[in-house]
C-alpha positions as CSV (number, residue, x, y, z in Angstrom):
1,X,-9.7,-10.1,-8.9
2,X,-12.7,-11.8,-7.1
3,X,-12.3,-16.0,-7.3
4,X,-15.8,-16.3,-9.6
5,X,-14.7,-13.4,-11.8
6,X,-15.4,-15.0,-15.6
7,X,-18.1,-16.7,-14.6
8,X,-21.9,-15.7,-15.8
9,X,-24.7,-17.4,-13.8
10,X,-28.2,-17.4,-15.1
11,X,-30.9,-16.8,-12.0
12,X,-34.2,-18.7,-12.5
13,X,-34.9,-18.6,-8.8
14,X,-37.2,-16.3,-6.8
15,X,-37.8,-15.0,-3.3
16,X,-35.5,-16.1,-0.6
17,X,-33.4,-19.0,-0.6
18,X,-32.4,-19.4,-4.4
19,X,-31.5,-15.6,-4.5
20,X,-29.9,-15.6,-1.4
21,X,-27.3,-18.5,-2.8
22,X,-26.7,-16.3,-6.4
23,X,-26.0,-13.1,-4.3
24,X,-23.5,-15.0,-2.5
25,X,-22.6,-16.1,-6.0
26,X,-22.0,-12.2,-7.2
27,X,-20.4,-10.9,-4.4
28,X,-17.4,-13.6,-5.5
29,X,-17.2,-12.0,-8.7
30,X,-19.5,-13.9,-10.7
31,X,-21.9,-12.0,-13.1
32,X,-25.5,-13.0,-12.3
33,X,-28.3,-12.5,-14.6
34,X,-32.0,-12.6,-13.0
35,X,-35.1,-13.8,-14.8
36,X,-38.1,-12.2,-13.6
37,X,-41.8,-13.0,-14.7
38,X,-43.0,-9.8,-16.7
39,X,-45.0,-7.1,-15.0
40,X,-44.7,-7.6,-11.0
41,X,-41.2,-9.4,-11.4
42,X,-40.0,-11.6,-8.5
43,X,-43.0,-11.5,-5.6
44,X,-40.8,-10.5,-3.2
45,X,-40.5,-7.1,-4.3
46,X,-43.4,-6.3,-2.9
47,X,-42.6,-7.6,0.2
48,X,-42.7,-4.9,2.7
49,X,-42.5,-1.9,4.1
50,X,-39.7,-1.2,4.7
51,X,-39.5,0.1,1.2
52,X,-36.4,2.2,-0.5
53,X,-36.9,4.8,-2.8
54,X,-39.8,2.7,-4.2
55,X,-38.0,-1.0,-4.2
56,X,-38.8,-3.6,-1.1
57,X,-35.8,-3.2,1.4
58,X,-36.5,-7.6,1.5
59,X,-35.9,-7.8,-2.3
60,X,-32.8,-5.9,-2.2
61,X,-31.0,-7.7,0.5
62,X,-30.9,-10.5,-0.8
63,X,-30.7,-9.6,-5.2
64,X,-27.8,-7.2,-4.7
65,X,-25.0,-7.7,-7.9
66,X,-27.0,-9.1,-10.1
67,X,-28.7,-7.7,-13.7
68,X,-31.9,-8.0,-14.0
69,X,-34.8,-8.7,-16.6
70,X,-38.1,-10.7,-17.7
71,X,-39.1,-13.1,-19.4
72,X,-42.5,-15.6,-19.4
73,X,-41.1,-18.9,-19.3
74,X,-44.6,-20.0,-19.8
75,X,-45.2,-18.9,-23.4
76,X,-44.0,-20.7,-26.3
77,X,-42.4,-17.5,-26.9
78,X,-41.0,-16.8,-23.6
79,X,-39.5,-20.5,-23.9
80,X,-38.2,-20.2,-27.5
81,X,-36.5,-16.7,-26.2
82,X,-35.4,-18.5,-23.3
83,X,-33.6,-21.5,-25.3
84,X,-32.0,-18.3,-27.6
85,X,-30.7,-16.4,-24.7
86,X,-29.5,-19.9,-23.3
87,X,-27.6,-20.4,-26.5
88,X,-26.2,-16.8,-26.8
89,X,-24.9,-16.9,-23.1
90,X,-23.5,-20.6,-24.0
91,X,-21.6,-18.9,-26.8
92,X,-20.0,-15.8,-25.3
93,X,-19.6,-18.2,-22.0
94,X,-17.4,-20.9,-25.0
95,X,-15.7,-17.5,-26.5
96,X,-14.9,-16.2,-22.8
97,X,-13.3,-19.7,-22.4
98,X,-11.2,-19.6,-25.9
99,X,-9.8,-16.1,-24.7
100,X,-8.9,-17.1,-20.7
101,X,-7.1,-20.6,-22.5
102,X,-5.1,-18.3,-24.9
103,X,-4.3,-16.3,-21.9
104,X,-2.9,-19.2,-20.1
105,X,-1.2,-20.7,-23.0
106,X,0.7,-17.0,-23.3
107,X,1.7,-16.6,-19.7
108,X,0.9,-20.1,-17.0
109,X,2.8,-23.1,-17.4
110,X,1.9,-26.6,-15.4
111,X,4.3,-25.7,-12.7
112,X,4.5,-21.7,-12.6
113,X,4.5,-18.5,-15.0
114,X,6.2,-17.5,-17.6
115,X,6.8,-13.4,-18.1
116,X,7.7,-11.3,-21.7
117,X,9.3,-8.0,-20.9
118,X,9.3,-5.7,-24.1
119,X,13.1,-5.8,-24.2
120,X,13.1,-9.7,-24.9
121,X,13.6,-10.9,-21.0
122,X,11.7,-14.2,-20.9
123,X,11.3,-15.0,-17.0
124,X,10.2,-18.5,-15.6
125,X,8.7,-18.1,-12.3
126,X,8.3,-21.2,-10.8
127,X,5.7,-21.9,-8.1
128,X,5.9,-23.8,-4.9
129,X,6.3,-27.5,-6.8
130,X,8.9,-30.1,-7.3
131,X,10.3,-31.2,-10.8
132,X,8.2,-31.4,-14.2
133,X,9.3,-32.4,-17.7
134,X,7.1,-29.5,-18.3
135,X,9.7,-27.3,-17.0
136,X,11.8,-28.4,-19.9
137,X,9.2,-29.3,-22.5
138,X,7.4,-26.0,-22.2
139,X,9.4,-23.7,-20.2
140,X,12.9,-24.2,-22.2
141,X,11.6,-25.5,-25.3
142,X,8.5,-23.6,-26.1
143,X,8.9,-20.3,-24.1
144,X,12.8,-20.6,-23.9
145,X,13.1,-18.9,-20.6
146,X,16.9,-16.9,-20.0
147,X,16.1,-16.3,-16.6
148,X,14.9,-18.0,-13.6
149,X,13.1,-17.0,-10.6
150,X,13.6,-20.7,-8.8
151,X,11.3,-21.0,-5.5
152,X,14.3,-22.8,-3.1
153,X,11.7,-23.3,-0.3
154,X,11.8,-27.0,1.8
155,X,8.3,-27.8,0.2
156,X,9.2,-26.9,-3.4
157,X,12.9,-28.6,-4.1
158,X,16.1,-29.6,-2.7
159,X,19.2,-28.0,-3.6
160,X,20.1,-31.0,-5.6
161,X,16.7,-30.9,-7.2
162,X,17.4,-27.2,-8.1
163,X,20.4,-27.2,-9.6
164,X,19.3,-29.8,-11.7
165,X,16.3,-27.8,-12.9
166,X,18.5,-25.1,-13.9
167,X,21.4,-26.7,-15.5
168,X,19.2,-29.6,-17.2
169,X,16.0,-28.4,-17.8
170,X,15.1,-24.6,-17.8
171,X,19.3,-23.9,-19.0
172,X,18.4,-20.0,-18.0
173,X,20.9,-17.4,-18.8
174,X,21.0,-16.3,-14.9
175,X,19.1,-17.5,-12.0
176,X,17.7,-15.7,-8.9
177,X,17.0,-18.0,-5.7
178,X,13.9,-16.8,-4.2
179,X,11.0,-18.1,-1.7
180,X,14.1,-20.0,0.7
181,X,12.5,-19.8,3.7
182,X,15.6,-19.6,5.7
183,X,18.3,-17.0,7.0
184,X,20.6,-17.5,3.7
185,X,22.4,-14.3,4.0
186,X,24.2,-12.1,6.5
187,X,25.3,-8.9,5.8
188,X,24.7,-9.8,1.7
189,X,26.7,-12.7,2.1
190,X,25.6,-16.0,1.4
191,X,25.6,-18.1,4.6
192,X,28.3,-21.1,3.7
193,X,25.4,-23.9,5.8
194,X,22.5,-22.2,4.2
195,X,20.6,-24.6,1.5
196,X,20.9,-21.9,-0.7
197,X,24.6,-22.0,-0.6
198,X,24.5,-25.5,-1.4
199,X,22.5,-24.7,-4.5
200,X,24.6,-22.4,-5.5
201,X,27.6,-24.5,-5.4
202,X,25.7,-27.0,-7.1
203,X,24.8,-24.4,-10.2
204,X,27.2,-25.1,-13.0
205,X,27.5,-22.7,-16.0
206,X,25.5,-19.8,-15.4
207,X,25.3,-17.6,-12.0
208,X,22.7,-18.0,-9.4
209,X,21.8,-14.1,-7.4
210,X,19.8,-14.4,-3.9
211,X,17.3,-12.2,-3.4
212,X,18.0,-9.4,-1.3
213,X,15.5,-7.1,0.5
214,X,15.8,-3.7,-0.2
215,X,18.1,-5.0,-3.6
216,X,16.9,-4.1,-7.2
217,X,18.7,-6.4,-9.6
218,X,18.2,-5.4,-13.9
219,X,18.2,-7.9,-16.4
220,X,18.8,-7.2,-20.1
221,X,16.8,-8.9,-22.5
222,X,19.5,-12.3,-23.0
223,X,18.6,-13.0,-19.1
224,X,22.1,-11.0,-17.9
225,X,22.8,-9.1,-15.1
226,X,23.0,-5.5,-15.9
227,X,22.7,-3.6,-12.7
228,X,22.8,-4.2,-8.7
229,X,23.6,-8.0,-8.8
């Protein structure tokens, strides 16, 4: 997904430098609409030759992934239809908005993501950040999380820091250390200097599984090991 995808941009400029900008615009995802005065449109489609198949080769390089129509923003027509467009893109812009929040109420939390498998599995992924009350407020309380993909890396948490997010404030049924940035394992084996193996030890009540290259691990839907852990 490109980083302006969501995003609708309405294009009141003309020729060269304000259509240059809301191509750049489009070409990061966002959907650009492009007012043209009716009849000859934007002058610059004229501009030429070089023409293609009919349309100035200087128009199109630089009005590429945009839609395109007219209006006469002179008129008191053209402005009242400007104002009712304005408020119709305003509105599916605020209902775009209320579906992207309910996404992100469903599936982000303030310090990572929270999955739903079909078979119950609720999996909190945390990202690359230190401790949150969220991660007991929202991932424990509200999502109630049974398993824990905990990022162990030297930016995120300490082991100490870690095993007090799992055993105080996330209380997953099973925890997988992931993201340790550091040779943890040899041969499978947990490396007894490793940070990991310090969390690990740490981990009270529940068991913590490194992830392994090359290692599938299966969860059932109470956040248990089932298969290759």
């Amino acid at each position: 997904m490109k980083p302006l995808h969501g995003i609708r941009i309405l294009d009141l400029s003309r020729v060269v430098s304000g259509p240059f900008c809301t191509m750049l615009l489009g070409d990061l995802g966002a959907e650009v609409i492009k007012i043209e005065e009716p009849g000859a449109g934007d002058e610059s489609r004229a501009f030429g030759p070089p023409f293609v198949a009919g349309e100035s080769a200087y128009y199109l390089s630089v009005n590429r992934n945009k839609t395109s129509c007219t209006l006469d923003l002179k008129s008191a027509d053209g402005c009242c239809a400007r104002q009712h467009r304005a408020a119709r893109l305003a509105e599916r812009r605020r209902a775009q908005d209320a579906r992207n929040r309910q996404r992100q109420r469903d599936a982000r939390t303030p310090s990572g993501f929270v999955i739903r498998f079909t078979n119950g599995l609720t999996v909190y992924l945390s990202g690359d950040t230190g401790m949150h009350a969220e991660m007991k407020s929202v991932v424990a309380d509200y999502y109630k999380a049974n398993l824990m993909v905990l990022n162990l890396g030297p930016s995120a948490l300490t082991s100490k820091e870690a095993a007090y997010v799992a055993d105080e404030l996330v209380h997953p049924a099973s925890v997988i250390a992931s993201h340790v940035n550091e040779g943890a394992t040899t041969g499978g084996k947990l490396r007894p200097a490793s940070r990991t193996a310090a969390f690990v030890s740490l981990v009270k009540g529940r068991p913590v599984y490194p992830a392994l290259s090359g290692k599938t691990m299966q969860f059932s839907g109470d956040g248990k090991c089932v298969a290759g852990c």
